[in-house]
C-alpha positions as CSV (number, residue, x, y, z in Angstrom):
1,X,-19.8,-3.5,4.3
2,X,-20.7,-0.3,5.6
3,X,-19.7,3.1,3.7
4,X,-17.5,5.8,5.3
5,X,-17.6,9.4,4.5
6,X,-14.9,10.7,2.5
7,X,-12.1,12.8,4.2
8,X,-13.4,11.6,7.4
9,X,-9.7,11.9,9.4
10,X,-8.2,8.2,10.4
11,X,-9.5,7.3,13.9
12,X,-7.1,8.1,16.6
13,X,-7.9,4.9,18.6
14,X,-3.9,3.9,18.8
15,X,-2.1,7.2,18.0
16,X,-2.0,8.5,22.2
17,X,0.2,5.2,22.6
18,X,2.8,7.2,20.6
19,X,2.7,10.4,22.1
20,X,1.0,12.2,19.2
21,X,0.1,15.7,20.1
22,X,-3.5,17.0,20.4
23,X,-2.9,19.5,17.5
24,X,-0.7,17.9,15.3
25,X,-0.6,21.4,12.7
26,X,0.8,23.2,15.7
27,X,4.6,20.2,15.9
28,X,4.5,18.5,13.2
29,X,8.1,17.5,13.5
30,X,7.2,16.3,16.8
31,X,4.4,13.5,15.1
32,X,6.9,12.3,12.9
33,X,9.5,12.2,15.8
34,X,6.1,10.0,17.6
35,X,6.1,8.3,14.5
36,X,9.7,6.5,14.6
37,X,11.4,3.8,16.5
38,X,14.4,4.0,18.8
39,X,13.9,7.4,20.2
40,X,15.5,8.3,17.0
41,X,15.4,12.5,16.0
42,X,14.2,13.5,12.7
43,X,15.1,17.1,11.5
44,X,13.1,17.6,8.6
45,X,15.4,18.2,5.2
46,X,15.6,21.0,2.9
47,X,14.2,19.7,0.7
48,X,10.7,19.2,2.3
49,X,8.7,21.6,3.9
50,X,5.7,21.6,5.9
51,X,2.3,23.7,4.2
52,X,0.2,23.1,7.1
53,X,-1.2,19.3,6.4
54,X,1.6,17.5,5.2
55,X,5.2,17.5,4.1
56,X,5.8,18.6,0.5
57,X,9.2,17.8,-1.4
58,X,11.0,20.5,-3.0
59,X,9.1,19.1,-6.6
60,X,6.6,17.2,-7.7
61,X,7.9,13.0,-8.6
62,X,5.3,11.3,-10.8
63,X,5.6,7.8,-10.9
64,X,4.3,5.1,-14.0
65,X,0.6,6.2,-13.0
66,X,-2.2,7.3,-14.5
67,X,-3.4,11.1,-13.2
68,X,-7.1,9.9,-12.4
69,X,-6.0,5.8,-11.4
70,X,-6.0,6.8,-7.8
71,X,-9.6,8.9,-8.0
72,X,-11.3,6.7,-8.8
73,X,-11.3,4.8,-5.4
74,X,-12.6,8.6,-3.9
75,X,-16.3,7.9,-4.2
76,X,-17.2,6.9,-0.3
77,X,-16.6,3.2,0.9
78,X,-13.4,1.9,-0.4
79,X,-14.8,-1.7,-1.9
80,X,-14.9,-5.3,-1.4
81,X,-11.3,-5.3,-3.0
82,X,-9.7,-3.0,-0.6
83,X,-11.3,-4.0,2.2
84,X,-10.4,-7.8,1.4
85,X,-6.5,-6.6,1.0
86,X,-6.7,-4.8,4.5
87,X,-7.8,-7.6,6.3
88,X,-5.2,-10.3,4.9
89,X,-2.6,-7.5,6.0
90,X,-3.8,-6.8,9.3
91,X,-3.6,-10.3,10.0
92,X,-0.1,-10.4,9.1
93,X,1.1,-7.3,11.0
94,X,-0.8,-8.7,14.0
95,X,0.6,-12.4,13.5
96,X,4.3,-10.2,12.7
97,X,3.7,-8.8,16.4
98,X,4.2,-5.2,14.8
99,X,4.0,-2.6,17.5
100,X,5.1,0.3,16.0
101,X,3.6,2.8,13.4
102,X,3.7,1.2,9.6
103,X,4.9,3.5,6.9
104,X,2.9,3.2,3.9
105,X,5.4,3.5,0.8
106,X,3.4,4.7,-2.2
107,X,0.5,4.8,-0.1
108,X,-1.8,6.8,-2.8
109,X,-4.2,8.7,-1.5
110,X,-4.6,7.0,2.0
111,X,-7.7,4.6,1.1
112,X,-5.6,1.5,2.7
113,X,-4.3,3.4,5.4
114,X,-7.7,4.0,5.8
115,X,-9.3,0.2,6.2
116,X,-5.9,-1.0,8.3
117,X,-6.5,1.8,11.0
118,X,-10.7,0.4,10.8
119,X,-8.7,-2.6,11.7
120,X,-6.9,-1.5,14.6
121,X,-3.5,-1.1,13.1
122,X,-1.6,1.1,14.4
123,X,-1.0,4.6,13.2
124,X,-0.1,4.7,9.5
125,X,2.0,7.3,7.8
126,X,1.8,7.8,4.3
127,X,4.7,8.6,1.7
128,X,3.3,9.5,-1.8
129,X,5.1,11.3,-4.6
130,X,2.0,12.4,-6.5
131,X,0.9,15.5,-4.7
132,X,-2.3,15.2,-5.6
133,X,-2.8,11.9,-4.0
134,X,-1.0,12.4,-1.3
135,X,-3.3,15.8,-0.3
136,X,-6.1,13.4,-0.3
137,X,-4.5,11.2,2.3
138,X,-4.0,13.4,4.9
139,X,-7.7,12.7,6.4
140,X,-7.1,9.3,6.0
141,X,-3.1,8.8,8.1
142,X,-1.4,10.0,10.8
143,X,0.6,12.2,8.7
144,X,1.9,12.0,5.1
145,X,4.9,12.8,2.5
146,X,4.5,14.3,-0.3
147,X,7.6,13.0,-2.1
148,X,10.0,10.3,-2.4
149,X,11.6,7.9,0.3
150,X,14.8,9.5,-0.5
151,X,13.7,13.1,0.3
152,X,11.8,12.5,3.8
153,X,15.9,12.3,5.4
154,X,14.7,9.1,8.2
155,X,17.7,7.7,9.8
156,X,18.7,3.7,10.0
157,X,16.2,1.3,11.7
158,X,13.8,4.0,12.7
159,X,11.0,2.2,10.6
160,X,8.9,-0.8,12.9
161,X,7.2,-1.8,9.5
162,X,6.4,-0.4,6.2
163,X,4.3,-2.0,3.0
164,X,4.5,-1.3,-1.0
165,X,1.2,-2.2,-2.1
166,X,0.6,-2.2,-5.6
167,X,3.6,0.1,-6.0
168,X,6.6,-1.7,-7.2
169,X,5.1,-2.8,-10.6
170,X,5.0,0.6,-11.2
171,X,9.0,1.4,-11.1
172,X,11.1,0.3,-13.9
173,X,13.6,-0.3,-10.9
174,X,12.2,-2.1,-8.0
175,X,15.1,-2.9,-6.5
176,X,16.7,0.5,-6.0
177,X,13.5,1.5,-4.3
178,X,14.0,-1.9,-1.9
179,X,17.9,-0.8,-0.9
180,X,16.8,2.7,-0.2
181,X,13.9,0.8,2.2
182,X,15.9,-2.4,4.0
183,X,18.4,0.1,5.9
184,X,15.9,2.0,7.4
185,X,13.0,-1.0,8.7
186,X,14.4,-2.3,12.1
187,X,16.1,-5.4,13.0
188,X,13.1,-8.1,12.6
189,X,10.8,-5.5,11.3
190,X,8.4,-6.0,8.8
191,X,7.8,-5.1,4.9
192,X,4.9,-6.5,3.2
193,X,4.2,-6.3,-0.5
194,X,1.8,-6.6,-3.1
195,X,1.5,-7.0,-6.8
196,X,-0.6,-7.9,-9.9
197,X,0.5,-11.6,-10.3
198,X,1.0,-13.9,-13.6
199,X,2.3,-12.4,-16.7
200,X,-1.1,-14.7,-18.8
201,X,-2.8,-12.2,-17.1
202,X,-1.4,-9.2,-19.1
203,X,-3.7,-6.9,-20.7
204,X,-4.2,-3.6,-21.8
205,X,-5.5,-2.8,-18.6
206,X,-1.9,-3.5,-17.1
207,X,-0.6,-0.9,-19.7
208,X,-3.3,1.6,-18.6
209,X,-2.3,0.9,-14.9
210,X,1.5,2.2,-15.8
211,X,2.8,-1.5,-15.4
212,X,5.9,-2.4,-16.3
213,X,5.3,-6.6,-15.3
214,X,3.0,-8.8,-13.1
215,X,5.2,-11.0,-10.9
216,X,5.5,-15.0,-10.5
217,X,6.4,-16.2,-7.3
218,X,10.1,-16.5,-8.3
219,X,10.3,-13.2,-9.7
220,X,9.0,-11.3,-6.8
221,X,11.3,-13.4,-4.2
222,X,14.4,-12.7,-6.4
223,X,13.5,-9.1,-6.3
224,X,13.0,-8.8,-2.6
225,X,15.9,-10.9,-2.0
226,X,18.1,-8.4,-4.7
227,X,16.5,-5.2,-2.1
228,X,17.7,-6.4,0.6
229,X,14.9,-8.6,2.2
230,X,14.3,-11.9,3.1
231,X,11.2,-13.0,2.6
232,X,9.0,-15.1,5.4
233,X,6.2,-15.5,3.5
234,X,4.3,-15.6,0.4
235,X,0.9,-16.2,-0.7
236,X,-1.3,-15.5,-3.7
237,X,-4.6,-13.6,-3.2
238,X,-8.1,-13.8,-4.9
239,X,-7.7,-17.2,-6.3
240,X,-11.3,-17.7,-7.1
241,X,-10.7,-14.2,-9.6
242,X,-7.7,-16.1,-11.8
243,X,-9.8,-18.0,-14.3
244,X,-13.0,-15.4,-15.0
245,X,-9.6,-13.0,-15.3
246,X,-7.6,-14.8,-17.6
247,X,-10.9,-15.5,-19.5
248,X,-11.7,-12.0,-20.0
249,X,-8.3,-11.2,-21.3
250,X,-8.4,-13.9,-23.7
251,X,-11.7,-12.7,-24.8
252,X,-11.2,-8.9,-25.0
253,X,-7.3,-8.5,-25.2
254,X,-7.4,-5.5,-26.6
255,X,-9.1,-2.2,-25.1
256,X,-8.4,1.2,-25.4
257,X,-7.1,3.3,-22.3
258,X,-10.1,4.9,-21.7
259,X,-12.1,1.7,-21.8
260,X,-9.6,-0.1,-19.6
261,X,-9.8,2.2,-16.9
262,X,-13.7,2.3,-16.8
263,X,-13.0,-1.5,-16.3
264,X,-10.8,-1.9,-13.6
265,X,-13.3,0.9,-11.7
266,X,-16.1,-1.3,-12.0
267,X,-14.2,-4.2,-10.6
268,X,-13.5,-2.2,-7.5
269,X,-17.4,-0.9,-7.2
270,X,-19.4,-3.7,-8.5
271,X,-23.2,-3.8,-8.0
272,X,-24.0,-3.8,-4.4
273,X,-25.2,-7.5,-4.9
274,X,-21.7,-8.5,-6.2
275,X,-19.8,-6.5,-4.0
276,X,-21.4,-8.7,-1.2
277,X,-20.2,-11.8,-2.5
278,X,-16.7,-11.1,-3.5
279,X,-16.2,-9.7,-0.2
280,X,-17.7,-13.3,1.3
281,X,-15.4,-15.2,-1.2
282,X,-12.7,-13.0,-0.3
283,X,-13.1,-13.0,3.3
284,X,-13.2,-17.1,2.9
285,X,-9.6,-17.4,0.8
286,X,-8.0,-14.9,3.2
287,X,-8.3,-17.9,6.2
288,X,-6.8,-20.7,4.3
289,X,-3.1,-20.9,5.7
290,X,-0.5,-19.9,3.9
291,X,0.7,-23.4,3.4
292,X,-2.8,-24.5,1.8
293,X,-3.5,-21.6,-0.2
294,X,-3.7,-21.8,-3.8
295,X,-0.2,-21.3,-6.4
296,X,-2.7,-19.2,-8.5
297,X,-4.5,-15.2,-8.1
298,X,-4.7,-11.8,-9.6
299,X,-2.4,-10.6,-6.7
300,X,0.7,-12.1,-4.9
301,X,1.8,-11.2,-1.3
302,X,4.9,-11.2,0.3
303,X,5.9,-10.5,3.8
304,X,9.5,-9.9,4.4
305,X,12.3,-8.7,7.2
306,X,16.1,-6.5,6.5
307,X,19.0,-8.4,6.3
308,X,21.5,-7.1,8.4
């Protein structure tokens, strides 16, 4: 995999498709209004504001996270791990015929946003409420939110698609999240999901994370289904990773926070050698159909649509 400068800005490659003007600073109301489906207006609330790269909220939200999690994926290339994610996404928006923008919900500091536009996705708008994230995102997204769902003021089915990846574990309440979502994702639109799968897989690198749970399969369709979604589709991801995982946990299941972190860094930037392979092993489980693919991984997917 070949490395990518940091704060390079997202390609534009699909954003003249939606209208987007050739200085965004200049009407930025007018990207997001780009950025919607059914010709719908958005007048920006009171309660965000624009500070010449992104919307801000009227105050900073912090979520279950820790203040340097999302830094440590700043250092260039974005890693095996990221990069195998993106692609078993992108080949569900493609297969999900999604033609619209995709609103990234908790979308960090852009580095996914990132490897789904390298995949020809189409524009991606992120919506972060750590400000500090979400400033590093906007070289990475056709625009980004500095706050909450709630506070960005989008009107009903004016979403084509939208994803929470690796976000919901973080909320003690998943499912209010989810209700504030389904109304606004159009008819047949698209939500997919990720989370940290199998609760044997606990550790204290979960705790440092700012988990609250890793899902089962039943768990996360319950949740989804609670949020208003019904779900299409479901796989688990990285198979070949359960077993070394739930041997490491057995072996060391107790690390301190610091120690943790250090871990889960240096299982997104391996050794160059190892990054190779994991991204070949990766690349390999994400073409087994859904319908073959293992019951077992560090991560489970789901794809889902609104009920109306």
């Amino acid at each position: 995999m070949k490395g990518r400068a940091p704060g390079r800005r997202a390609s534009p490659r699909a954003f003249s498709s939606y209208g987007l003007p050739s200085d965004a600073s200049d009407e930025p109301a007018r990207v997001i209004n780009c950025l919607i489906a059914n010709e719908a207006h958005w007048d920006p609330p009171p309660t965000v504001s624009w500070n010449g790269e992104m919307w801000c909220g009227s105050q900073e939200n912090l979520l279950n996270y820790p203040d340097d999690g999302q830094i440590a994926t700043d250092v260039g290339a974005p890693g095996w791990w990221f990069e195998a994610r993106a692609e078993l996404i992108a080949g569900y928006l493609r297969r999900s015929d999604v033609r619209g923008p995709i609103w990234d919900i908790g979308g960090g500091n852009g580095t996914m946003a990132q490897c789904l536009a390298d995949r020809g996705c189409p524009p991606i708008v992120v919506v972060e409420p750590m400000r500090a994230s979400a400033a590093r995102a906007v070289s990475r997204s056709a625009a980004v939110f500095a706050c909450d769902l709630s506070e960005v003021g989008l009107a009903p089915t004016s979403l084509p698609a939208a994803t929470l990846l690796d976000v919901i574990e973080h909320l003690q309440d998943p499912v209010s999240l989810l209700r504030q979502l389904a109304p606004l994702v159009v008819d047949h639109g698209v939500l997919i999901v990720t989370v940290p799968a199998h609760k044997s897989l606990w550790s204290t690198v979960d705790e440092a994370g700012g988990h609250y749970r890793r899902y089962s399969r039943k768990m996360l369709r319950a949740t989804l289904e609670r949020g208003g979604f019904r779900v299409t589709a479901m796989r688990h991801v990285f198979p070949s990773l359960y077993l070394p995982a739930l041997v490491a946990r057995r072996l060391r299941p107790a690390r301190r926070r610091a120690q943790a972190l250090a871990a889960d860094r240096k299982r997104l930037h391996p050794s160059a050698p190892m990054e190779w392979l994991l991204g070949q092993v990766s690349s390999l489980e994400n073409k087994v159909p859904d319908r073959l693919a293992p019951h077992f991984g560090t991560s489970l997917l789901a794809v889902g649509t609104p009920v109306r």
